[in-house]
C-alpha positions in Angstrom: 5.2 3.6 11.0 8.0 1.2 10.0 7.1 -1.6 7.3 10.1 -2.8 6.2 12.9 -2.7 8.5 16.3 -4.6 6.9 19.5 -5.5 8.8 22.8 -6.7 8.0 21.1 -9.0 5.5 23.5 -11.2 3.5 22.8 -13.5 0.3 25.3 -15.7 -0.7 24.8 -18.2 -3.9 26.3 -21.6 -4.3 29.8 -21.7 -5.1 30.7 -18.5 -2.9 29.2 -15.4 -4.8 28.2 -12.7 -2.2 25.5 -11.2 -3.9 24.2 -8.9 -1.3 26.9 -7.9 1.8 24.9 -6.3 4.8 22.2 -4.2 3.6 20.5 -1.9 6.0 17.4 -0.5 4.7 13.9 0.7 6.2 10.5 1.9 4.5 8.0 4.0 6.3 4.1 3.4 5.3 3.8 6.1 1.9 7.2 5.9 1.8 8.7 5.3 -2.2 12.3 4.0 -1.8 14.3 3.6 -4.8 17.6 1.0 -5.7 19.8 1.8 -8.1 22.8 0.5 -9.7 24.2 -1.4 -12.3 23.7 -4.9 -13.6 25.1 -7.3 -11.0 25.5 -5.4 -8.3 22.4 -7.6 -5.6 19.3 -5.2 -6.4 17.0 -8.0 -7.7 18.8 -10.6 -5.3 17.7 -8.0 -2.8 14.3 -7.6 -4.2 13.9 -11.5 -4.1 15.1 -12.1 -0.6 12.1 -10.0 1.1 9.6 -12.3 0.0 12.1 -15.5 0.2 11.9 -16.2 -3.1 15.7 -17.0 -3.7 16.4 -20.4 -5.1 17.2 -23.0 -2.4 21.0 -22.8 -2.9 21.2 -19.7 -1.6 22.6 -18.4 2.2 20.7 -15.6 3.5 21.6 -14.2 7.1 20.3 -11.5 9.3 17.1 -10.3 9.5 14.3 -9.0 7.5 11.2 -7.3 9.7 8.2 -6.9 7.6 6.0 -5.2 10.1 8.2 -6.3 12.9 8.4 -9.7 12.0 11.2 -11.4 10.3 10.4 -12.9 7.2 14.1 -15.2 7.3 12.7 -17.4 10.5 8.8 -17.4 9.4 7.3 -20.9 8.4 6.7 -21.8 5.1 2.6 -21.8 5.6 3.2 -17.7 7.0 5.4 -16.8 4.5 2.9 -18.4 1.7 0.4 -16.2 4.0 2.7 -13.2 3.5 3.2 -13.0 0.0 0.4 -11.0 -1.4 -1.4 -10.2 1.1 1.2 -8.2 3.0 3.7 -7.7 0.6 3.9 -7.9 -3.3 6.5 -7.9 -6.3 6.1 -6.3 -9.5 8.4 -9.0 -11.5 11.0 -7.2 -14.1 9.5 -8.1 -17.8 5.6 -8.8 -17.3 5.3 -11.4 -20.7 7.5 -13.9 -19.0 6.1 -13.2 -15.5 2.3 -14.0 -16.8 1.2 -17.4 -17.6 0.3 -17.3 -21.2 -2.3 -20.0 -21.3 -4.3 -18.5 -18.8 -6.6 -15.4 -19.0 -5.6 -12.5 -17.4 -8.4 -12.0 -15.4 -7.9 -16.1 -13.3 -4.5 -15.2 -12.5 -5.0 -11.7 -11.1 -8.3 -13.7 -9.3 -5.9 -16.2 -8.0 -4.1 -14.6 -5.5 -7.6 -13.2 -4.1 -9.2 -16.2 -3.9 -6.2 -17.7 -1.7 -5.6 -14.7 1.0 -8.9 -13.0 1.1 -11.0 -16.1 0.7 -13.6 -14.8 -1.6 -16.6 -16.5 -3.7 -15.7 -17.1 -7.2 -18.0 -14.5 -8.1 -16.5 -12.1 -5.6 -12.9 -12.3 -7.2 -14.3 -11.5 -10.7 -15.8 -8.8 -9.4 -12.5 -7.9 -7.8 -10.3 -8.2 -10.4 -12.7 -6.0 -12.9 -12.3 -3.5 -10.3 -8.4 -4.0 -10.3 -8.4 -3.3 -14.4 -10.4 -0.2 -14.1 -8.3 0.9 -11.2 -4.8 0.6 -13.3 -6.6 2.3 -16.7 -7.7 -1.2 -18.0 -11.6 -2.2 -19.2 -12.6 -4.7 -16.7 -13.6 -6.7 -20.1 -9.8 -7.6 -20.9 -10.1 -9.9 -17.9 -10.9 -12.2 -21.0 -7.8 -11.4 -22.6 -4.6 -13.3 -23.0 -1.2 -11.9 -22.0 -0.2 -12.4 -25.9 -3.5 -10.0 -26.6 -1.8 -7.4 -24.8 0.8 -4.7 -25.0 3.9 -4.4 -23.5 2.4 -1.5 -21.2 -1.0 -2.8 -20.6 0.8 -6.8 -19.6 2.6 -4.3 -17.0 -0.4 -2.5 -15.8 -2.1 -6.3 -14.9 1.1 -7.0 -13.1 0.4 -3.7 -11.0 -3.2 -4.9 -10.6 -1.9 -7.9 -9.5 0.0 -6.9 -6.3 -2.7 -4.6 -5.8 -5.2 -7.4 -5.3 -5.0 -8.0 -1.5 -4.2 -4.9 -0.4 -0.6 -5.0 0.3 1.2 -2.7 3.2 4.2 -3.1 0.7 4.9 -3.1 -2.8 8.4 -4.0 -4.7 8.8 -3.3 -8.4 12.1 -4.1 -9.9 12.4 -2.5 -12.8 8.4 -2.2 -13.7 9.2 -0.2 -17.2 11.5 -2.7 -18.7 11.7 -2.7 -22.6 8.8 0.0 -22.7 8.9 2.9 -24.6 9.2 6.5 -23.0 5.7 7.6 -22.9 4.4 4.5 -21.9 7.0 4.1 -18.6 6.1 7.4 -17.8 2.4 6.9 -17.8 2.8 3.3 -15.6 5.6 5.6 -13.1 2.9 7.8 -12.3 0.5 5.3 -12.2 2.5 3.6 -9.7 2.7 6.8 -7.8 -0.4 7.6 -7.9 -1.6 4.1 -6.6 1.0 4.3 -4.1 -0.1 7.7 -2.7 -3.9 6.6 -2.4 -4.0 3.3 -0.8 -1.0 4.5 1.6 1.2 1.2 0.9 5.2 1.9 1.0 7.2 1.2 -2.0 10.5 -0.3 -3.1 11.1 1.0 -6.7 14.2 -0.9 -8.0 16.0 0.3 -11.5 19.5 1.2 -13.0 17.9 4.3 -13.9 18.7 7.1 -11.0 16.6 10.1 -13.5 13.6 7.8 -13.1 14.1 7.0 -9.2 14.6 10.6 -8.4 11.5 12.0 -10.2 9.7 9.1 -8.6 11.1 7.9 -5.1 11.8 10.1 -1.4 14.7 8.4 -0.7 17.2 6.4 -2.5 20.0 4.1 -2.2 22.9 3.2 -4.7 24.1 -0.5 -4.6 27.3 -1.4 -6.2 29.3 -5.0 -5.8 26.3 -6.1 -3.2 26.1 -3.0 -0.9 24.5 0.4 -0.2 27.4 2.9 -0.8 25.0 6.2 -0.8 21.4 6.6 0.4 19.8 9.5 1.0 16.8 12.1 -0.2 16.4 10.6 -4.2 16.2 14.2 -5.3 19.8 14.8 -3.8 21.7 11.9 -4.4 20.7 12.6 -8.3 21.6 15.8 -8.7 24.8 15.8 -5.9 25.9 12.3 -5.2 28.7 12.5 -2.5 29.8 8.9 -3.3 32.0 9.0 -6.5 29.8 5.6 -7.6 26.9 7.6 -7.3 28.6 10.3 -9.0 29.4 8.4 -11.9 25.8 6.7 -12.4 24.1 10.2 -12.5 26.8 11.7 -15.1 25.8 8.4 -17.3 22.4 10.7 -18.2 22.2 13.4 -20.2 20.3 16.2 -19.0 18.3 18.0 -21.8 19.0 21.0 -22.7 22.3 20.4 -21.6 24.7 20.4 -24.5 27.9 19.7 -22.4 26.4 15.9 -21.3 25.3 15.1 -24.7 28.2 15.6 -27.1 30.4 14.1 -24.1 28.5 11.7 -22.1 30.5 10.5 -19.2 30.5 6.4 -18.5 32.4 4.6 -15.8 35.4 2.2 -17.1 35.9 -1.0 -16.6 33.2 -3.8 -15.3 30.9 -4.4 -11.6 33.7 -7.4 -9.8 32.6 -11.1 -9.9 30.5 -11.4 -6.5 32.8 -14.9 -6.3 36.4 -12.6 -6.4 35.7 -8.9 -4.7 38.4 -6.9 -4.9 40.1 -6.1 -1.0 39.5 -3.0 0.5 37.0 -0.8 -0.9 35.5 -2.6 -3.5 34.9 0.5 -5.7 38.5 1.3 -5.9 39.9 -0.5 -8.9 37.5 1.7 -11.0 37.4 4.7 -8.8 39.3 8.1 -10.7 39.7 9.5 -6.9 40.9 6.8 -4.7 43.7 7.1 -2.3 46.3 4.6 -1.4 44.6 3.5 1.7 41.5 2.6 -0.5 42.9 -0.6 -1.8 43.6 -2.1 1.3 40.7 -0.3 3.8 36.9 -1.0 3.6 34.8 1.8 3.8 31.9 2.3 5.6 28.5 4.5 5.1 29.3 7.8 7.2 26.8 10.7 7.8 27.3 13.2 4.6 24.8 15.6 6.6 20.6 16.3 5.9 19.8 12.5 6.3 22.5 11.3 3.6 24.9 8.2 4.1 27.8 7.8 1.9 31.1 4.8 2.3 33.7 6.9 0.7 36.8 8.3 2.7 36.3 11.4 0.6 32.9 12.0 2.9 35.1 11.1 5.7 37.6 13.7 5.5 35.1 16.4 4.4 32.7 15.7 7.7 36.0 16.1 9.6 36.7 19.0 8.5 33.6 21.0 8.2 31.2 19.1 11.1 31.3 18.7 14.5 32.2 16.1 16.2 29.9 12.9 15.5 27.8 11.4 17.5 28.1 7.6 18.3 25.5 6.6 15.4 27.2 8.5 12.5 28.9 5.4 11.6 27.1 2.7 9.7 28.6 -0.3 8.8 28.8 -1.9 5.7 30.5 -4.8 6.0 
């Protein structure tokens, strides 16, 4: 079953910054998509528009079906109704998304009290057994977010879209600024939670290693739009768009002596959303762009076992080594 259907969606801010430039995207129920890219490039503008949650200078155009209804054209009283209860956001950097002179127990109660209606006494009990759930006594309901670690203020964020029992779940970048053992202990957490309770998943980060360990599919967003999507697993280890190419190459793999006494980077900085480059926007920083490239948009083309890729590169290898394609193999992503 489809959750989250997106299409075409656009964001612009004020003053003309296209932060996100029609996205197509779609989560199944138990389905973990990740986002990846680098700073700037629309994944927490993205992230934000699901829920509407943009500030009010922002454009946004095309639609977004949670559970086949769009969340652009919903009243304000539905999407208020929404928000929790049918999907939730994991908020990058839990200390500043936590009120800190409130306990942590009344604002993980607060949400449950709203959508599911409960007796005071039934959203204590609630969010005790939110705590225990996320590897949390239910006795640091008490607590306040300054009383906390880093990892545990992230696990009551988790517990916190968990309350109402969400058919969909977006965390952008839920292991900000934490160390390595601790992300990977809230990752599989997250997985783990995830699998059980059958809810699909938007994981967004600039981090493809983590996306691909964690996600099924995943998407690559540079200057505002998905260049690559495909199996996570894949587009980590064989990106077919050189963006995607470039953002994999950034990591070293252990072990792997040639990546770590010369890492690779990508030169040059993401374009200002408010002055994007013509043709394919990739191309001023792109070591294998043709001619054509600075004066021709690209858009995502089948790269063959359920991948997408907008690189003429992908273009001319599908016409040489595929059939002819069907009407569909064309995506737009303009």
């Amino acid at each position: 079953m489809t959750l989250l259907e997106v299409r075409n969606l656009e964001v612009t801010y004020a003053g003309g910054a296209a932060a996100v430039r029609g996205v197509d995207l779609a989560v199944e129920a138990g389905q973990k998509l990740g986002i990846a890219g680098e700073s700037g490039c629309g994944k927490s503008t993205l992230a934000l528009a699901l829920l509407r949650l943009l500030p009010a200078g922002a454009r946004t155009s095309g639609e977004i079906l949670l559970d086949g209804e769009d969340v652009l054209t919903m009243k304000w009283g539905r999407v208020r109704a929404v928000r929790w209860a049918g999907a939730s956001i994991v908020f990058q950097g839990a200390m500043h998304s936590l009120n800190a002179v409130h306990r942590i127990g009344d604002q993980i109660a607060e949400p449950i009290l709203l959508h599911r209606k409960a007796t005071p006494a039934g959203a204590r009990s609630r969010t005790g057994e939110l705590l225990e759930h996320v590897g949390l006594p239910a006795a640091r309901a008490d607590a306040y977010p300054h009383e906390l670690s880093g990892g545990q203020r992230q696990r009551v964020m988790i517990a916190m879209a968990l309350a109402c029992d969400p058919q969909l779940v977006i965390a952008d970048e839920p292991t900000t600024a934490l160390d390595v053992m601790i992300q990977a202990q809230i990752l599989r957490l997250i997985e783990q939670l995830v699998a059980e309770q059958d809810v699909g998943l938007i994981m967004i980060s600039h981090d493809l290693a983590v996306l691909a360990d964690t996600c099924d599919r995943l998407a690559v967003m540079y200057a505002g739009r998905v260049v690559e999507e495909g199996p996570a697993r894949q587009v980590y280890e064989n990106a077919q768009h050189p963006y995607g190419k470039a953002l994999s190459a950034a990591f070293p793999r252990i072990g792997d002596a040639a990546s770590r006494f010369a890492p690779r980077g990508l030169p040059g900085d993401p374009p200002d959303p408010a002055a994007l480059p013509s043709g394919c926007t990739f191309h001023p920083r792109c070591a294998v762009a043709l001619d054509s490239c600075g004066t021709q948009d690209q858009v995502l083309r089948a790269a063959g076992g359920g991948r997408w890729a907008a690189c003429v590169h992908v273009e001319a290898t599908a016409q040489e080594s595929a059939p002819e394609p069907e009407a569909d193999d064309a995506r737009s992503t303009a």
